[in-house]
VOGU-3710 file (C-alpha; in Angstrom, 3 decimals, decimal comma):
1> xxxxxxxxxx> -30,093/16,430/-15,851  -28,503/19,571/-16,192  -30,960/22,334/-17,325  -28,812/25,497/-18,091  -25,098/26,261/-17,270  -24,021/28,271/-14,073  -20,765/29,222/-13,538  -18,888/27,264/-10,876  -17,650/30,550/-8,980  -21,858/31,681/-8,656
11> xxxxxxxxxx> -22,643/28,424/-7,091  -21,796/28,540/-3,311  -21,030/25,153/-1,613  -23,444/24,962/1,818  -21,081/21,919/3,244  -17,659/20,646/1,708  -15,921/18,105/3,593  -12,551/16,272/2,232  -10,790/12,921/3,212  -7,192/12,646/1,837
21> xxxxxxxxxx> -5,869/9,182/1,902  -1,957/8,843/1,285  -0,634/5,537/0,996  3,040/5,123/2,019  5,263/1,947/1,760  7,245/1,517/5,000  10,799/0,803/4,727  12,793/0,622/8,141  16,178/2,158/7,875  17,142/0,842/11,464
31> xxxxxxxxxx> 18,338/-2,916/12,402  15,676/-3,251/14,840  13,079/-2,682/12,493  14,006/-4,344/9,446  12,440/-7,213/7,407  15,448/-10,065/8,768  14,909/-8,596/12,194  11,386/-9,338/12,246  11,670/-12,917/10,910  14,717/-14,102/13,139
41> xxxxxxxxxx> 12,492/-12,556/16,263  9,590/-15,110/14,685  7,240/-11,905/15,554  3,686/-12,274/14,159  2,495/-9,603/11,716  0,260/-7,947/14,436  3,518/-8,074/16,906  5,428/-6,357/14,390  2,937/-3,825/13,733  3,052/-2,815/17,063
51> xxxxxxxxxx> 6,745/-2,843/17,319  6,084/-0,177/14,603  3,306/1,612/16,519  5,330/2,141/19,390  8,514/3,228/17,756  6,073/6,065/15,880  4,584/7,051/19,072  7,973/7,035/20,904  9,800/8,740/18,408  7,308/11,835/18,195
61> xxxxxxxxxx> 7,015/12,610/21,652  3,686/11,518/21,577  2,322/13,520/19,173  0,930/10,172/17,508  -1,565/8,330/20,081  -2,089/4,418/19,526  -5,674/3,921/19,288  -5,129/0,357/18,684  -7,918/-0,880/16,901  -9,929/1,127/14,069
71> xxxxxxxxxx> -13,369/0,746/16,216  -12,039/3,737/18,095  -13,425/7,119/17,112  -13,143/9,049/20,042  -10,349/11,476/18,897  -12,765/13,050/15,998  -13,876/16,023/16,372  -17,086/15,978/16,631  -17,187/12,553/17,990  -19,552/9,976/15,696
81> xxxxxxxxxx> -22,761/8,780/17,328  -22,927/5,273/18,870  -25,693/4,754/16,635  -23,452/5,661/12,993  -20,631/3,582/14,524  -23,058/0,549/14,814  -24,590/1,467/11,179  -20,709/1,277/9,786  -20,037/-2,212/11,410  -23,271/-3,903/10,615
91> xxxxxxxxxx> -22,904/-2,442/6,723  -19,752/-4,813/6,022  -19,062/-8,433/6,191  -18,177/-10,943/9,398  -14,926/-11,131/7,666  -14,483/-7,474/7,279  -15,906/-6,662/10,668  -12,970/-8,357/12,086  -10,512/-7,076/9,616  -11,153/-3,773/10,969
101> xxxxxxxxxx> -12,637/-4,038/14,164  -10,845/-7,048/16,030  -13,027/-10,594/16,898  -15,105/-9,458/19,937  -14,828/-12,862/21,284  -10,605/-13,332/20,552  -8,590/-12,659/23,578  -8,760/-8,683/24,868  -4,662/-9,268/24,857  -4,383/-10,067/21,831
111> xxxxxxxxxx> -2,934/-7,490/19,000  -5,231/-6,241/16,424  -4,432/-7,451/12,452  -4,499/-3,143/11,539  -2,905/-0,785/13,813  -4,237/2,785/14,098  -2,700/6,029/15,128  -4,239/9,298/15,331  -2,688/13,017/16,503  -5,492/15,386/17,957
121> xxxxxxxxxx> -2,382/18,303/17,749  -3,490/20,203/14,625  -7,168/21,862/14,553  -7,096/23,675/11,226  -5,663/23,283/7,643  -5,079/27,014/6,326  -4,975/27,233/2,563  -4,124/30,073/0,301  -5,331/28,708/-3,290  -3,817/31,986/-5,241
131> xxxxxxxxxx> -0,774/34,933/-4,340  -3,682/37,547/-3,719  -6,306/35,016/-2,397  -7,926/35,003/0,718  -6,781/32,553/3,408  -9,407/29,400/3,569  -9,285/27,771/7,167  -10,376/24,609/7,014  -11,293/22,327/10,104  -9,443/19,165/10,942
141> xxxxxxxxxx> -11,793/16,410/11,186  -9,391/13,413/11,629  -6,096/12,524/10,957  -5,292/9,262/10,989  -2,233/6,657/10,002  -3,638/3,520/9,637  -0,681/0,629/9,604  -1,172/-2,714/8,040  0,924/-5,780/7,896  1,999/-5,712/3,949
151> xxxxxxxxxx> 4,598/-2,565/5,249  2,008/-0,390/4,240  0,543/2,947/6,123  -2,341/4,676/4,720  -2,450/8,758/6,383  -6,207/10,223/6,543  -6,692/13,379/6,895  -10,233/14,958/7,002  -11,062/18,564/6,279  -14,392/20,053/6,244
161> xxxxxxxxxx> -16,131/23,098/5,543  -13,952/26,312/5,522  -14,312/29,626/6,686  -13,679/32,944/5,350  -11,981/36,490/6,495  -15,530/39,190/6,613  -16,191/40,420/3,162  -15,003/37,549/1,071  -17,467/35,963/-1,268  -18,948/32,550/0,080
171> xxxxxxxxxx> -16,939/29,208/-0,871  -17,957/28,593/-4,051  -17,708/25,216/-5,926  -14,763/26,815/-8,235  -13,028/27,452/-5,047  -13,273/23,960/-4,248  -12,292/22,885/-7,913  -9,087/24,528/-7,235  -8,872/22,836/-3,506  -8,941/19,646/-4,719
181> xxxxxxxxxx> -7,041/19,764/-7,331  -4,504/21,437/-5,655  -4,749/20,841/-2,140  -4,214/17,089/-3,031  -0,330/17,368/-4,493  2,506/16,177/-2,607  4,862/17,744/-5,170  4,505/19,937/-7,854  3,554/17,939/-11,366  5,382/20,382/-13,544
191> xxxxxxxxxx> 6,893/24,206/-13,842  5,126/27,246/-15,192  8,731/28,857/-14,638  11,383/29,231/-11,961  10,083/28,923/-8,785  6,605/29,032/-10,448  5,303/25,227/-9,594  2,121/24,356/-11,496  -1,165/23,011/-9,943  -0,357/23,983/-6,184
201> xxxxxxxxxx> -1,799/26,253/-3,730  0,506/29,187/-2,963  0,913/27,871/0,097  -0,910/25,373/3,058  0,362/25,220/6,626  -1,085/22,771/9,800  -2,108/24,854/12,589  -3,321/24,126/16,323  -5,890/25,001/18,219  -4,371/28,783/19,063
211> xxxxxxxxxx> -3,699/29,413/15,329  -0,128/28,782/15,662  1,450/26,517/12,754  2,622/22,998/13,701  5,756/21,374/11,330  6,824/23,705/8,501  4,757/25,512/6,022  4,437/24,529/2,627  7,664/24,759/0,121  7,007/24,468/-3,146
221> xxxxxxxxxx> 8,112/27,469/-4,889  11,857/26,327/-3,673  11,804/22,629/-4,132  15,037/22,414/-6,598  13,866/20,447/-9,234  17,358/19,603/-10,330  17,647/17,453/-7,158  17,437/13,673/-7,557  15,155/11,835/-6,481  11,091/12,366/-5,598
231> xxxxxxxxxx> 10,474/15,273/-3,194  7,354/15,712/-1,057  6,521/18,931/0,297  7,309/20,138/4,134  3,539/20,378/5,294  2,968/16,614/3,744  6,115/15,877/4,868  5,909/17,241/8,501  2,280/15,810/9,138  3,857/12,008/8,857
241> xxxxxxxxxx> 6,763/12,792/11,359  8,545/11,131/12,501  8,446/9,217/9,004  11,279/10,697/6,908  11,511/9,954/3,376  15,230/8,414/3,892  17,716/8,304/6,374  17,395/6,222/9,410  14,442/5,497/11,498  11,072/3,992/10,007
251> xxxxxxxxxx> 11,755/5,945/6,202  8,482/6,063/4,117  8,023/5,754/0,245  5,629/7,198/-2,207  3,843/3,894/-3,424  2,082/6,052/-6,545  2,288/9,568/-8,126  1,832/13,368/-6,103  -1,543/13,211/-6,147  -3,313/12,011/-3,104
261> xxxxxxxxxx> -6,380/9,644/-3,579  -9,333/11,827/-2,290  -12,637/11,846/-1,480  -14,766/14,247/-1,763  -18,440/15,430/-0,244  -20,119/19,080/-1,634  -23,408/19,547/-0,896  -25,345/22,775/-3,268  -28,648/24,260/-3,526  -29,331/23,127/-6,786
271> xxxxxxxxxx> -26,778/20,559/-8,269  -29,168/19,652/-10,765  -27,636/23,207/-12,156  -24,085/22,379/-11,998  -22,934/21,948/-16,154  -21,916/18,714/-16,966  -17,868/20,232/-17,692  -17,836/20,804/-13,727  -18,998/17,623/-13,070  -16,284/16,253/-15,189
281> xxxxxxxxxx> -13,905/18,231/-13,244  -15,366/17,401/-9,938  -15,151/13,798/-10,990  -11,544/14,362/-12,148  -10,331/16,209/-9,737  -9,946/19,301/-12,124  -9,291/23,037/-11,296  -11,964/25,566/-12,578  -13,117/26,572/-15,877  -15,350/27,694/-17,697
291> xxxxxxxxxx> -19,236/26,062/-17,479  -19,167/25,474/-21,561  -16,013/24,266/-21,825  -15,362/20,614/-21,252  -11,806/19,860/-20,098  -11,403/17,136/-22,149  -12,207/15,868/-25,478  -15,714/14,950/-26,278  -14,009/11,390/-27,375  -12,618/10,875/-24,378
301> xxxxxxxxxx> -16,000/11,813/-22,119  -17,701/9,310/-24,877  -18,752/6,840/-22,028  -18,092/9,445/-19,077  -21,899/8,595/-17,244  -21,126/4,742/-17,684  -17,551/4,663/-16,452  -17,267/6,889/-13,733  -20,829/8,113/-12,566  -22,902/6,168/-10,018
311> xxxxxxxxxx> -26,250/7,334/-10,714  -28,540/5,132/-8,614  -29,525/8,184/-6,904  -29,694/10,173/-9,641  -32,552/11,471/-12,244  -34,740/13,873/-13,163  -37,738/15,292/-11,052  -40,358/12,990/-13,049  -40,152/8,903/-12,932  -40,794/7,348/-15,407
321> xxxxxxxxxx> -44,291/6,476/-14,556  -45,235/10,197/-14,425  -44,991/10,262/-10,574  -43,088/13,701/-9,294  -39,742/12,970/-6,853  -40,073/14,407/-3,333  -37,974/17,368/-2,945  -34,370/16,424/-2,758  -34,892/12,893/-4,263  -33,172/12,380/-7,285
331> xxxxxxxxxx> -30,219/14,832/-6,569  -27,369/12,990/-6,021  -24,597/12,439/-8,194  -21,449/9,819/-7,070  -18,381/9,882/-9,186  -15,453/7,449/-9,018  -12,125/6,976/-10,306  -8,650/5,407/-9,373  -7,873/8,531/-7,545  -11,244/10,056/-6,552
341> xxxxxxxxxx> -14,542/9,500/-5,315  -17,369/12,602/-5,404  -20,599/12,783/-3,544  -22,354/16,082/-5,183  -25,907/16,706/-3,775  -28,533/18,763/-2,362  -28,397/20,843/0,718  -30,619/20,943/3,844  -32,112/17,155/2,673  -31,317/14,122/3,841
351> xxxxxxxxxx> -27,889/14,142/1,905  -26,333/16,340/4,470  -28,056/14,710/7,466  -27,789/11,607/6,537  -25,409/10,514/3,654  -22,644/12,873/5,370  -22,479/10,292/7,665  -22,042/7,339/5,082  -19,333/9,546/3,360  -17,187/9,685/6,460
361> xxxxxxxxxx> -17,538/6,216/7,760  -19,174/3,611/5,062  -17,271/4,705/1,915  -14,384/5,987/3,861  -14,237/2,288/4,594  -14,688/1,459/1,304  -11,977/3,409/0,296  -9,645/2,261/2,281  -9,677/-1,195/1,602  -9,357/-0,629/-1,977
371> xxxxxxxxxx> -6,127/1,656/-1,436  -5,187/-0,655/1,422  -5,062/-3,189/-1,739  -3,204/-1,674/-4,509  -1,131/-0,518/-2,002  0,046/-3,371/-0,853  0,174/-5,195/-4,059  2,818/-2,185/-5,499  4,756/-2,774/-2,359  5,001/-6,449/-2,833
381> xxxxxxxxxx> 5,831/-6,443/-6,660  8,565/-3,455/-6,032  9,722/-5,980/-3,203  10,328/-9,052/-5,723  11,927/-6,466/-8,094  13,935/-5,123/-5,433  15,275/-9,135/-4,883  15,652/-10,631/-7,962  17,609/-7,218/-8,933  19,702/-6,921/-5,575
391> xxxxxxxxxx> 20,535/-11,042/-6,706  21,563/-10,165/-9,685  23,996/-7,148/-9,092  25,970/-9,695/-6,933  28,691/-11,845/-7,307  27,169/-15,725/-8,046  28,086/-17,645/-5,340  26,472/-20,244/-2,546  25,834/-17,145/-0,240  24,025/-14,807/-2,842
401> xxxxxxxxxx> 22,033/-17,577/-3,729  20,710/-18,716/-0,306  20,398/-15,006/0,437  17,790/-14,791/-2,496  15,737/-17,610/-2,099  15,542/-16,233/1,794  14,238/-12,910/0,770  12,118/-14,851/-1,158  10,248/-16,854/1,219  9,434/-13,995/3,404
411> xxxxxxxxxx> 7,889/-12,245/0,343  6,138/-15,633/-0,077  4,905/-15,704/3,226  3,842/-12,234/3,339  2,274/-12,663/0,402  0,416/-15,481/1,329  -0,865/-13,874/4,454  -2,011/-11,007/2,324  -4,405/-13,245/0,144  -5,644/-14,929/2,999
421> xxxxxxxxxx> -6,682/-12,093/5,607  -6,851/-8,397/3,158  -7,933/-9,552/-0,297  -11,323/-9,536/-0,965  -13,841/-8,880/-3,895  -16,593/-8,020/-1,717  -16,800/-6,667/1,381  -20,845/-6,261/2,113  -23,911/-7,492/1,317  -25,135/-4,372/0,492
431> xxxxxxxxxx> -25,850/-3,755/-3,074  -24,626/0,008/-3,261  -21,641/-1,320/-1,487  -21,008/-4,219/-4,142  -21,563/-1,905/-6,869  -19,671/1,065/-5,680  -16,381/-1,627/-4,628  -16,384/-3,096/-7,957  -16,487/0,312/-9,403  -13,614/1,309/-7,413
441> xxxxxxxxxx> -11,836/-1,720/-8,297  -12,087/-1,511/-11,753  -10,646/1,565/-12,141  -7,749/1,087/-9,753  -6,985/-2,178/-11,672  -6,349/-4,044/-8,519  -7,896/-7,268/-9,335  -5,517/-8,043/-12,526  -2,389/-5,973/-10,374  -3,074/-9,167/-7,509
451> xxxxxxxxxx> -3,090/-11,896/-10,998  0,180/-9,874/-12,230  1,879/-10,352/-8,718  0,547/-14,091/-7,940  1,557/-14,802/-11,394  5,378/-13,308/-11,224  6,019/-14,945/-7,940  4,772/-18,036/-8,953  7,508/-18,075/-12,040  10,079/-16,953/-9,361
461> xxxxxxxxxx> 8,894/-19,908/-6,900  9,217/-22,411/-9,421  12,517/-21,334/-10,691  13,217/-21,659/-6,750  11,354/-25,319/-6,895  13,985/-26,171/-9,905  16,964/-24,640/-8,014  15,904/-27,132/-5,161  15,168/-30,027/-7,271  18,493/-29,676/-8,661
471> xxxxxxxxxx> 20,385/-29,642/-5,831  18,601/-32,773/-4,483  19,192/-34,791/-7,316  23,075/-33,866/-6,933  22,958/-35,080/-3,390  21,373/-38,075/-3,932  23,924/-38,378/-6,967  26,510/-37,941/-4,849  24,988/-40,784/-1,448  24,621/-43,003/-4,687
481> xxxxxxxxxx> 28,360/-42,329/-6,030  29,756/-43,010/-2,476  27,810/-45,914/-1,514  28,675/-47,512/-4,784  32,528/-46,726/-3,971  31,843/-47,965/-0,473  30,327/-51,155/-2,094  33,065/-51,360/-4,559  35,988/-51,067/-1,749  34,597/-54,048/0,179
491> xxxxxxxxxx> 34,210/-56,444/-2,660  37,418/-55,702/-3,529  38,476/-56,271/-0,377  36,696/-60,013/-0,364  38,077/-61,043/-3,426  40,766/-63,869/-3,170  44,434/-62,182/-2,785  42,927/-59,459/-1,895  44,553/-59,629/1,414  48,334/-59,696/0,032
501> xxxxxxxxxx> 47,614/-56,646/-2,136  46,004/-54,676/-0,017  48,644/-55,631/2,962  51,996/-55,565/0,857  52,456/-52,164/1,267  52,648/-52,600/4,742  55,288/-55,649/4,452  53,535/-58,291/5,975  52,828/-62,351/4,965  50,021/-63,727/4,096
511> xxxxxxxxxx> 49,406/-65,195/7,557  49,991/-62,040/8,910  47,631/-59,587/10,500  47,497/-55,878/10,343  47,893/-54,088/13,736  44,975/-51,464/14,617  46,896/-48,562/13,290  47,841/-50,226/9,868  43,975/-51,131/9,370  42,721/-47,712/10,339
521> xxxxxxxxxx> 44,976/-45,729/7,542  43,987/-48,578/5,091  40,169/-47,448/5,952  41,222/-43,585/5,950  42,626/-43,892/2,700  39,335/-45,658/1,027  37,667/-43,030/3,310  40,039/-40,582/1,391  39,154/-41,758/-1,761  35,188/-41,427/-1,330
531> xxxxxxxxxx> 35,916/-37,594/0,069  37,668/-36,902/-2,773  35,748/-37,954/-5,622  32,437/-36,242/-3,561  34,429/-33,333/-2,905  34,672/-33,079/-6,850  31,052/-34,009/-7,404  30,105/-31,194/-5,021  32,549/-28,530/-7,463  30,500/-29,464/-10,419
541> xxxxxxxxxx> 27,545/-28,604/-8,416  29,055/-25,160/-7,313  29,638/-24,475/-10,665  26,144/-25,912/-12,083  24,700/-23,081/-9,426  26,284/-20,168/-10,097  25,185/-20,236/-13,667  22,896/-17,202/-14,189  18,623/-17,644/-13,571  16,699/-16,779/-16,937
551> xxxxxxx> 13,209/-15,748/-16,476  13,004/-14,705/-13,221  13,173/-10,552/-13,611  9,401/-9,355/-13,182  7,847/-7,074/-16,084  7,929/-4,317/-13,828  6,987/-1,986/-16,636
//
């Protein structure tokens, strides 16, 4: 569709919003709050979520509010319509409805299955993209930290369109090239040189409503990259307070790479004029450069409109039975990836009155669920790792063993309750929605991540169903072993002359009978015997146990 090639920095963006969705594996570094904790209280998932809720709240001095269930939308700023809320619940599912929005008929008492938080503290997002730039100060829409039961926590944070000091040149669409690209890191991906971090803003700081900056100030220029471990920046890092990345407390762990899945809405005079190499980058996530210059290989971009554009609203000006498109029809462009999702489109038409609102609420929704999903999936295949690895650093014994196959029935469990309440392959009846959740699906891979996981802990619960199976055939050998030396003993005993053998020792005739104590240490010493020889049966158990699993370490590659 694209008719000539305008440079990205000439082409001024009329309304830019962004919604940054980091997913976060929760891992509680306190007693209270960890996984045996939760299991010996026999909490419910939703209990325990709100055992987390609360301690977040608590432990911030309320900076985090408990909104309890996602239905609430009253801390945005401004505050969604009745009309767009009811638009966003009808779009979805029964099932999905009460996924996210409770069961209007279930008890009012009851605990919701998600668990919301939101902080209403921090008003602007001020950006510096370059040393000598100007300073971009973008309003806070939302931010949210949505918790779910797989020990996952999803942060949202919404920015939208920024303004400028007087005398700076309009936001342009390379500005927000470099915004997204950048804005997006948690880390920096590489070094240009010594405290010269690559594909970061110079710096990005939270501020409130006064101007005043909340947590600490972006780092990156003095992160020591000879320090082990994964480090996430102080802005990122103070936002999620008081989540720490280790240490005690409710610690928090990057479940992918720095870069933040984001979503993105730009709305242009003319996209139909944006060059095809900026709509790769916008669909990539990719700084600016120059309108001729793809940033990729023409190989590579082979099958770029069929993989990652969703072009059901997009053409040229003519259809293809000669009628003319009304003005604004036509112009926009969706792209999708694992780590991105673009809206590009006309201003002043109904994609800015209109399809704003399905941006922040519909595919927000969207969005969510899929991350919610791979999120969850990561955590529980870095869980089984995490077992079968912590098993096999220990020393074999009885203990280790029931220790594993413990973990590994709350994994099961969790798992289970996963699959049955917050996987899904559809979500709406909507077309668009079916189309654009597949496509989102696809490229985050989560459908053949959930076979990979079902598939490893099924090998792993088998090996547990042989470990079991072999323990109760070594019981029953053993009831079977003593009741056939039990039987043995008292046919012995009725045999003729049994009597004078078996009462010689104690020195008495043949018409002679055995006081009570002489016949009780006759019994305790067949009773001896049995103990003994299932005492020994037991050992070879023991030692048939603590011979090494094979084939239960997961291809965590």
């Amino acid at each position: 569709m694209n008719t000539s090639s305008v440079a990205a920095d000439s082409i001024p963006v009329r309304d830019f919003r962004a919604i940054f969705l980091w997913p976060l594996r929760l891992k509680p570094g306190i007693p209270e709050l960890k996984e045996n904790a939760r299991h010996n209280d026999k909490c419910s998932s939703a209990q325990w979520l709100g055992k987390y809720a609360d301690w977040i709240c608590s432990n911030s001095n309320n900076v985090w509010i408990d909104s309890g269930h996602y239905r609430d939308h009253n801390f945005r700023d401004p505050k969604p319509s009745a009309e767009s809320r009811y638009a966003e619940f009808v779009y979805f599912h029964p099932f999905i409805q009460k996924f996210l929005y409770g069961d209007p008929f279930a008890d009012p008492a009851k605990p919701p299955s998600i668990r919301m938080l939101h902080r209403t503290d921090i008003r602007t997002a001020r950006v510096q993209l370059h040393k000598d730039g100007p300073f971009l100060n973008f309003p806070v829409e939302r931010i949210q930290l949505i918790l779910f039961p797989s020990d996952v926590a999803i942060l949202a944070v919404q920015l939208n369109q920024p303004t400028l000091p007087p005398g700076c040149h309009p936001f342009s669409l390379a500005d927000a090239e470099d915004f997204l690209d950048w804005g997006r890191r948690v880390y920096p991906p590489f070094w240009y040189a010594p405290k010269s971090p690559g594909k970061v803003p110079h710096s990005m700081c939270w501020c409130d409503r006064a101007g005043k900056t909340v947590g600490h100030p972006s780092d990156f220029a003095t992160i020591n990259p000879d320090n082990p471990g994964i480090p996430v920046v102080a802005h990122w890092k103070s936002l999620v307070q008081p989540l720490t990345p280790s240490g005690g407390g409710l610690n928090f762990e990057q479940v992918e790479d720095e870069r933040i899945p984001t979503l993105a809405f730009l709305a242009v005079d003319h996209p139909e004029l944006v060059s095809k190499p900026d709509m790769v980058r916008l669909a990539f996530l990719d700084d600016r450069g120059s309108p001729n210059a793809y940033p990729y290989s023409r190989n590579f971009l082979s099958n770029f409109e069929s993989e990652y554009c969703y072009d059901r609203f997009w053409g040229s000006r003519s259809t293809e039975d000669g009628a003319v498109r009304a003005p604004g029809e036509g112009t926009t462009r969706m792209f999708c990836t694992d780590y991105s999702f673009v809206m590009l489109g006309q201003s002043a038409s109904f994609f800015t009155s209109h399809l704003s609102v399905h941006f922040e609420q519909h595919y927000f929704v969207l969005a969510l669920i899929a991350h919610m999903q791979k999120a969850s999936l990561l955590s529980f295949w870095d869980r089984l790792a995490t077992v079968v690895h912590a098993f096999e650093q220990e020393q074999p014994s009885a203990n280790s063993r029931h220790r594993f196959f413990e973990h590994l029935k709350w994994l099961l469990v969790d798992i289970a309750d996963f699959t049955s309440r917050f996987w899904f392959t559809e979500v709406s009846n909507q077309l668009q929605a079916q189309e654009l959740f597949d496509l989102w699906s696809k490229h985050l891979k989560t459908r053949q991540l959930f076979q990979q996981v079902t598939e490893q802990t099924s090998l792993v619960r088998d090996v547990q169903s042989i470990q079991w199976q072999a323990q109760a055939e070594t019981l029953a050998a053993v009831a079977v072993l003593a009741t056939l030396v039990t039987t043995f003993a008292a046919v012995v005993v009725a045999l003729p002359g049994a009597a004078e053998f078996l009462t010689a020792p104690f020195g008495l005739g043949r018409d002679q009978k055995p006081s009570p104590l002489q016949f009780t240490a006759l019994l305790g010493g067949i009773a001896l015997v049995i103990t003994a020889i299932s005492w020994g049966a037991m050992k070879l158990w023991q030692h048939h146990m603590r011979r090494p699993l094979s084939g239960t370490k997961p291809n965590t590659s």
